[in-house]
C-alpha positions as CSV (number, residue, x, y, z in Angstrom):
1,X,123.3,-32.3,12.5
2,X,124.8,-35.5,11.3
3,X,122.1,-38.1,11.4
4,X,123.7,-42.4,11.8
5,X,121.4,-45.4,12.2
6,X,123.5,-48.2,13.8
7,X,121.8,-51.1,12.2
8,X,123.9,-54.2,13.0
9,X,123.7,-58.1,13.4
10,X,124.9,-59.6,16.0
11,X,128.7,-60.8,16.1
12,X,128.0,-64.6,16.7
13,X,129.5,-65.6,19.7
14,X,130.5,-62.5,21.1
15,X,128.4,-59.6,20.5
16,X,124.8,-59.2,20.5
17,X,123.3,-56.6,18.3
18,X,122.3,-54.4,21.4
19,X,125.8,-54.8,22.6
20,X,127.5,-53.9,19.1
21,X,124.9,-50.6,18.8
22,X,126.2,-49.4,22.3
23,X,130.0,-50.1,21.4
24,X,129.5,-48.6,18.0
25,X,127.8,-45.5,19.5
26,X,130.8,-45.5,22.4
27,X,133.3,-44.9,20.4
28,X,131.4,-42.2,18.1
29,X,130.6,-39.8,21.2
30,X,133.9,-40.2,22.4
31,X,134.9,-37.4,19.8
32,X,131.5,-36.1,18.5
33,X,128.6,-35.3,21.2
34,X,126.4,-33.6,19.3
35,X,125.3,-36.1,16.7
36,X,121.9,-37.9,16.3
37,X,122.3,-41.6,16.6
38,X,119.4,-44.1,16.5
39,X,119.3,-47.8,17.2
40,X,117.9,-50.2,15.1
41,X,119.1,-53.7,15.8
42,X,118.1,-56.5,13.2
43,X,118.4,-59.9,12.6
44,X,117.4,-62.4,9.8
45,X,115.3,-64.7,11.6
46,X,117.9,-67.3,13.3
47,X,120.1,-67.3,16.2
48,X,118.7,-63.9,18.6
49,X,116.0,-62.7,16.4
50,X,113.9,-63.3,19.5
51,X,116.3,-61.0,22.0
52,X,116.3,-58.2,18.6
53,X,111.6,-58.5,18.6
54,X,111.7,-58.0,22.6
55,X,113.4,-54.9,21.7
56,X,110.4,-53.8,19.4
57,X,107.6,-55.6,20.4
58,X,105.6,-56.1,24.0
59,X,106.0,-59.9,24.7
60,X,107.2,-62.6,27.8
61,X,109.2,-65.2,27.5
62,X,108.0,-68.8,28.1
63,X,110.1,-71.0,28.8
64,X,109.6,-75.1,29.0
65,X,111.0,-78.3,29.1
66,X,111.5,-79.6,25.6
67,X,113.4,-82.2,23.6
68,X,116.6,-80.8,21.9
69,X,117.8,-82.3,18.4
70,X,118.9,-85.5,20.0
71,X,116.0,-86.1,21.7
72,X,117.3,-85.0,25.6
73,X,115.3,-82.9,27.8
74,X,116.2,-79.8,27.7
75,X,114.6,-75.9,28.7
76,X,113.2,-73.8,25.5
77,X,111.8,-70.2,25.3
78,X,109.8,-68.2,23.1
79,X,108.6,-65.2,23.0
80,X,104.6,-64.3,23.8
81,X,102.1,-61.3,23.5
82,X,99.2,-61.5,25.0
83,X,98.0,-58.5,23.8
84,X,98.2,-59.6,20.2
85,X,97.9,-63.1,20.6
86,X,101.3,-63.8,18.8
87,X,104.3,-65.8,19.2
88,X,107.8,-65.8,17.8
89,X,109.6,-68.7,18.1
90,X,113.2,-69.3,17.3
91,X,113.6,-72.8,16.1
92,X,117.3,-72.9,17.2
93,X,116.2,-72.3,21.0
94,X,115.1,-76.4,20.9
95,X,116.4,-78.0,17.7
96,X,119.6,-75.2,17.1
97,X,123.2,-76.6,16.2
98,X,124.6,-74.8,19.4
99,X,122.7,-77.1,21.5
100,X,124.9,-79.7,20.3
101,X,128.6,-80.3,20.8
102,X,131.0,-80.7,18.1
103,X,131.3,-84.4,18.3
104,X,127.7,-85.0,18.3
105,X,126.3,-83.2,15.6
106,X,124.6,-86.0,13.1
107,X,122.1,-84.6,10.9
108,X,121.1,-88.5,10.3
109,X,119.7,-88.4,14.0
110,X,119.2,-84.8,14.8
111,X,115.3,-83.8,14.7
112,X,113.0,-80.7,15.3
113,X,110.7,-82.4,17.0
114,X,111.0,-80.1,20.2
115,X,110.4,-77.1,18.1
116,X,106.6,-78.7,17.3
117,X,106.7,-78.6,21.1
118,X,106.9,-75.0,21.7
119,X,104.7,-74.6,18.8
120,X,102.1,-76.6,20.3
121,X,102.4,-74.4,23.7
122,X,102.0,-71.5,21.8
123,X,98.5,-73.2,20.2
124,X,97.4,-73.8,23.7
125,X,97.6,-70.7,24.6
126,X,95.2,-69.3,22.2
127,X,97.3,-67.5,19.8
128,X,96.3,-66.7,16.1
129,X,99.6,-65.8,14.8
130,X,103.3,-67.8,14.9
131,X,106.4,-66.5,13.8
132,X,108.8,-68.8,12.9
133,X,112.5,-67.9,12.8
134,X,114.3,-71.1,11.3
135,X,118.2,-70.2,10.8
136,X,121.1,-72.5,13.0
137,X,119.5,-75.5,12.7
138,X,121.2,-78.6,13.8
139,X,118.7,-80.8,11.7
140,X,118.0,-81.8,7.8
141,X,114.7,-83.7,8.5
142,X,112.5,-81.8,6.6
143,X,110.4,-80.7,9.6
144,X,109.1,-84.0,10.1
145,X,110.3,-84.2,14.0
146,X,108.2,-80.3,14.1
147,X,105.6,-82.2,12.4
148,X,105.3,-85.5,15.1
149,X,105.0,-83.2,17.8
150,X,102.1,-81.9,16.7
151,X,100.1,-85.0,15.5
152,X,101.7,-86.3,11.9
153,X,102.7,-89.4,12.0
154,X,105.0,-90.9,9.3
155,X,105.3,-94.6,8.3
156,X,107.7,-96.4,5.9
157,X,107.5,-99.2,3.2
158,X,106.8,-101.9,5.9
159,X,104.0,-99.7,8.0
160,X,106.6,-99.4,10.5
161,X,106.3,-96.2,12.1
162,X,109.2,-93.5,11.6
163,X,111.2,-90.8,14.5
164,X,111.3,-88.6,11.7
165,X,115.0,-87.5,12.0
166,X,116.8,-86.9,9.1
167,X,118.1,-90.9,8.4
168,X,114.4,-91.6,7.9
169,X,113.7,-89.2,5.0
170,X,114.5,-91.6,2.4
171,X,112.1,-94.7,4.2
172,X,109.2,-92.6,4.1
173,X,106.6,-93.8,2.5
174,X,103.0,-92.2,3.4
175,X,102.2,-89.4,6.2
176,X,99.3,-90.2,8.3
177,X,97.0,-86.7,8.8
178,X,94.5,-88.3,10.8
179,X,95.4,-86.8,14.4
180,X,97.1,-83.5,13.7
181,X,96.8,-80.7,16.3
182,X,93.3,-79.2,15.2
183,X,94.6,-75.8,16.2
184,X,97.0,-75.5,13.2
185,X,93.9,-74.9,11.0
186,X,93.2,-71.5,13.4
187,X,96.5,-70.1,13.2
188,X,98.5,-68.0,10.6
189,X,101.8,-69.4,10.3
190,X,104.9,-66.6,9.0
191,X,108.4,-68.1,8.3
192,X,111.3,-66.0,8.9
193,X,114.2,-67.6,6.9
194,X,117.6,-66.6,6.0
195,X,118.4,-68.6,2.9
196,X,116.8,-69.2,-0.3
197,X,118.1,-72.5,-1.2
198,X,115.9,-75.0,-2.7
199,X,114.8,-78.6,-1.3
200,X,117.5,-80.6,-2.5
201,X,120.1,-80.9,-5.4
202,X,123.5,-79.5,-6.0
203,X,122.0,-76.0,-4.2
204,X,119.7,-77.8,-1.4
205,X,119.6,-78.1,1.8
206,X,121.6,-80.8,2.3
207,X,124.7,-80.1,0.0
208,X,125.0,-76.7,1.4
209,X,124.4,-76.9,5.2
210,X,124.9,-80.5,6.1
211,X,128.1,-80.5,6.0
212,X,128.6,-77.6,9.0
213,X,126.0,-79.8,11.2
214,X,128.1,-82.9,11.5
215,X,127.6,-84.8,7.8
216,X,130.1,-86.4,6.0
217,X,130.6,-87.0,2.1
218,X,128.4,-90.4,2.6
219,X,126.1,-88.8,5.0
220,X,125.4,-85.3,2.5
221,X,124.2,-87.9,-0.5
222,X,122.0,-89.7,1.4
223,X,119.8,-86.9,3.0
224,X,120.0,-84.8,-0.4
225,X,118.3,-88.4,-1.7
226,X,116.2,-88.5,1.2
227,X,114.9,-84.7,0.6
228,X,113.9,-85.9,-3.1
229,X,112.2,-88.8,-1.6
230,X,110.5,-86.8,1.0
231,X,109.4,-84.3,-1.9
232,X,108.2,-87.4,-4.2
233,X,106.0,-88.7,-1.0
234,X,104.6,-85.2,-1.0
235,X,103.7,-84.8,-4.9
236,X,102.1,-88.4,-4.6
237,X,99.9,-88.0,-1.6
238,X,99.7,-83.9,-1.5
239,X,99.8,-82.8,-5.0
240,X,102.4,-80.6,-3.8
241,X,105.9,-80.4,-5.7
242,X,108.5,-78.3,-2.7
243,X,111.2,-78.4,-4.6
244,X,111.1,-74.4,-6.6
245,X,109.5,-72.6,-3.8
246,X,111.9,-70.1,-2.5
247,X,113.1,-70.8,1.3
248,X,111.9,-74.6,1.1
249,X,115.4,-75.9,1.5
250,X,116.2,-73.4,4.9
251,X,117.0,-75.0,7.9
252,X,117.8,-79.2,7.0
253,X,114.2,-78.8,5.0
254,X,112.0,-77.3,8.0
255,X,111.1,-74.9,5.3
256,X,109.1,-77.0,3.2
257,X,108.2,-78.7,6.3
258,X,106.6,-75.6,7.2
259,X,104.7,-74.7,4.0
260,X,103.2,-78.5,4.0
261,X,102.4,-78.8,7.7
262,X,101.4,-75.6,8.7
263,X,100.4,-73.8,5.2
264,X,103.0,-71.3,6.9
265,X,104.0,-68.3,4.5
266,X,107.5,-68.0,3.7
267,X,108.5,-64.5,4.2
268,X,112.8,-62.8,4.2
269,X,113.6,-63.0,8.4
270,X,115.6,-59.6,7.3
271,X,112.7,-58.4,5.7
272,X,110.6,-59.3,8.3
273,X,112.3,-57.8,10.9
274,X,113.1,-54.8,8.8
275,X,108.9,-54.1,8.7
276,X,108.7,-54.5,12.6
277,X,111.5,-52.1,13.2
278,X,109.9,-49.5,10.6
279,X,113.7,-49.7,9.5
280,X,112.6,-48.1,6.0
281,X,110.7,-45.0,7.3
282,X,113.7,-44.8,9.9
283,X,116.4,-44.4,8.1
284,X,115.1,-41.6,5.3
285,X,116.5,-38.9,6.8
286,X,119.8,-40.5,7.7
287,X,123.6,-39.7,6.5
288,X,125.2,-43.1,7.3
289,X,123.8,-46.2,8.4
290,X,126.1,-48.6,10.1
291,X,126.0,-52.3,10.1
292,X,127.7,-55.4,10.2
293,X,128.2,-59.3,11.5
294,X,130.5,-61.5,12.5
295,X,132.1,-62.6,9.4
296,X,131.7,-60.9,5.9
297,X,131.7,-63.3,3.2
298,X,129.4,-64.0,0.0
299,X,126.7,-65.6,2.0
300,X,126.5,-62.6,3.6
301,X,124.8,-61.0,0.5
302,X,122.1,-63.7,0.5
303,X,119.0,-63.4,2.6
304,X,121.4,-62.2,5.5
305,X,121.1,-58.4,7.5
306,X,123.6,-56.1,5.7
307,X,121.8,-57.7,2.3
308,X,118.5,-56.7,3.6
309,X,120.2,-52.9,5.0
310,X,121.8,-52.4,1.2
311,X,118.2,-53.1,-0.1
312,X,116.9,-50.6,1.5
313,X,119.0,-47.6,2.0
314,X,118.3,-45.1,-0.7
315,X,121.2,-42.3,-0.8
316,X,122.7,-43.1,2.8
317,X,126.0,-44.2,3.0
318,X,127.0,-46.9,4.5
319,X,129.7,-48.1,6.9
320,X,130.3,-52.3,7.7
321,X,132.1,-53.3,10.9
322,X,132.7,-56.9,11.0
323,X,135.3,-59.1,12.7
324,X,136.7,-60.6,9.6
325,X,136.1,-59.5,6.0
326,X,136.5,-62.3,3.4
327,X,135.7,-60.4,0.4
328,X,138.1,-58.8,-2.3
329,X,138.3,-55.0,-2.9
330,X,136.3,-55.3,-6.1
331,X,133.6,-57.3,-4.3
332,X,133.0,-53.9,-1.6
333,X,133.3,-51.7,-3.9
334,X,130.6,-53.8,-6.3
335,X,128.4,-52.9,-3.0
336,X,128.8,-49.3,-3.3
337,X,130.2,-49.8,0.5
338,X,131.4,-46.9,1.6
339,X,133.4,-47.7,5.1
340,X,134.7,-51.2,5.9
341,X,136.4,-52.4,9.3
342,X,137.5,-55.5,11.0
343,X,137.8,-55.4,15.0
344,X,140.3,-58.4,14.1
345,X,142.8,-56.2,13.0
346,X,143.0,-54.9,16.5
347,X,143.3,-58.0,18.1
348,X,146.2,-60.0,18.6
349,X,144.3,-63.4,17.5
350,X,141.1,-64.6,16.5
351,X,140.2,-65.7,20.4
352,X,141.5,-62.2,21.7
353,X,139.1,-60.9,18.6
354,X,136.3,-62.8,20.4
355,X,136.5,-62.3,23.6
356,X,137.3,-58.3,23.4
357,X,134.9,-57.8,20.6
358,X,133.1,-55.0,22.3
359,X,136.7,-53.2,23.2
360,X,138.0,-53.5,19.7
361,X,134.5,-52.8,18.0
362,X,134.4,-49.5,20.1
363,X,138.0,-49.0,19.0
364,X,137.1,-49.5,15.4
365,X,134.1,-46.7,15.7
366,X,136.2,-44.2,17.4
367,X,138.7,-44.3,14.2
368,X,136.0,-44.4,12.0
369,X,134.6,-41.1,14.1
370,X,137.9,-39.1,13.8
371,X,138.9,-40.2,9.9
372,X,135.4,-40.1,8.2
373,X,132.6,-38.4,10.2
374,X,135.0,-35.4,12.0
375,X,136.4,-34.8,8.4
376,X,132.8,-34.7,6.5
């Protein structure tokens, strides 16, 4: 019997991956019942890594009032077990760039400082291990607003106390330890990131992402400068040099952030999630495995889920559904990608593509049932 993992990422703004693993398996049974499907949804560690963990793991949701990146109140979840005294927390669900709208998306004045907040609930409660998922960030602050809400204090030139948003990056001047939450100490800290950019530079966190989180030309130089400045702050008083390590530049900065703060271990969200799901044990005895995202485009193939799904497979083929595919032939094919379709091409528009996604998606699987797996 033909064996298929549906192992998907979620279609940003339209499908979740539960909802693209029930659409994809839809359209498969319509002309093949007696086939062994399995669902494995993933996620790389940003926006609905927390909805993919409740689907593996034995956790509540907490929710409380928190700031969001501009400082407002606003209500914030996580995810909490008890049983092994863990949280996951998605940094996006306080300081995320969908909180925001369009017009008010200013990396200068955005901040993380409501996800130090849900951190520091998590401490209270006595757990001894945090998760961190850090991808759709709305900030480039280097963690220093995470960092305020949880004791650090920041100070410039003048010993004028700084917000620590991302305009204040290049006036620090010293970071005051003296009243930091004494719970960090007991609590392992894992990062889930999604991108291995560095600190700052031509490939940094600033240069890259900035500019989809509000900054302009002017804005991009002066929080790439700022990062180095936070960095040079962090060699003087720390010993510390951010800059190489893997994942520091993720999320505006928050990774390095993390690592300095919270002596947090950087670790692949994909990867991460992959371990949880016991995706490489899983899929062994497979025939296909079927994934996709939203979009398909080179970032795709760094630090993102159908990277971490063509890591792993080991003889499987493999079939991508996407809504839009912004590769070339050669690219695919470089991939050793076996099966490639767009739900777009269903659609009458990129809206229509949207807001049908699970309709065409299911469409999309049912062709993919009759011309490849009925055939094989």
């Amino acid at each position: 019997m033909t064996k298929i993992i549906i192992a998907p990422d979620k279609f940003k703004g339209s499908l979740t991956g539960m909802e693209f693993c029930s659409a994809v398996e839809k359209g498969i049974r319509k002309h093949l019942k007696d086939i062994e499907i399995e669902k494995l949804p993933l996620a790389d560690g940003g926006d609905g890594t927390v909805e993919v963990l409740k689907y593996y793991l034995d956790g509540e949701m907490i929710e409380l009032e928190v700031k969001d990146p501009l400082h407002r109140k606003v209500n914030a979840s996580y995810m909490y077990s008890a049983i092994k005294k863990t949280a996951f927390i998605e940094m996006s669900a306080a300081s995320g760039i969908r909180l925001l709208k369009e017009e008010e998306a200013n990396p200068m004045l955005t901040s993380t400082y409501g996800t130090g907040e849900l951190i520091a609930d998590a401490l209270k409660r006595g757990v001894i291990h945090i998760i961190l998922g850090i991808g759709g960030s709305a900030t480039n602050d280097a963690g220093m607003g995470m960092a305020r809400a949880l004791g650090f204090r920041f100070f410039d030139a003048e010993k004028k106390e700084l917000e620590g948003c991302g305009q204040d990056l290049i006036r620090l001047q010293y970071i005051d330890t003296a009243n930091i939450n004494p719970l960090i100490k007991e609590v392992s800290f894992e990062l889930a990131y999604d991108v291995d950019n560095t600190l700052y530079g031509s490939n940094g966190a600033a240069c890259i992402y900035a500019p989809q989180k509000g900054a302009n030309p002017e804005m991009v130089i002066n929080l790439d400068h700022g990062l180095s400045c936070f960095n040079a702050v962090v060699k003087e008083q720390f010993d510390m040099d951010l800059q190489h390590i893997k994942g520091a530049g993720a999320a505006g900065g928050l990774g390095a952030g993390c690592i300095l703060f919270l002596n947090a271990q950087l670790n692949s969200g994909i990867e991460l999630i992959k371990k949880i799901a016991d995706f490489d044990n899983k899929i062994r005895t497979a025939d296909w495995i079927i994934t996709g995202e939203g979009k398909l485009d080179a970032q795709t193939f760094s630090g993102k889920v159908i990277r971490g799904v063509l890591d792993g497979r080991s003889g499987q083929k493999l079939a991508l559904f996407c809504g839009v595919v912004d590769l070339t032939p050669d690219d695919l094919q470089s991939m050793n990608i076996d099966y490639v379709s767009t739900t777009s091409a269903y659609a009458k528009n990129l809206k229509d593509s949207i807001q049908n996604a699970h309709k065409y998606l299911q469409m999309a699987a049912e062709e993919f049932a009759r011309s490849v797996l009925i055939k094989s």
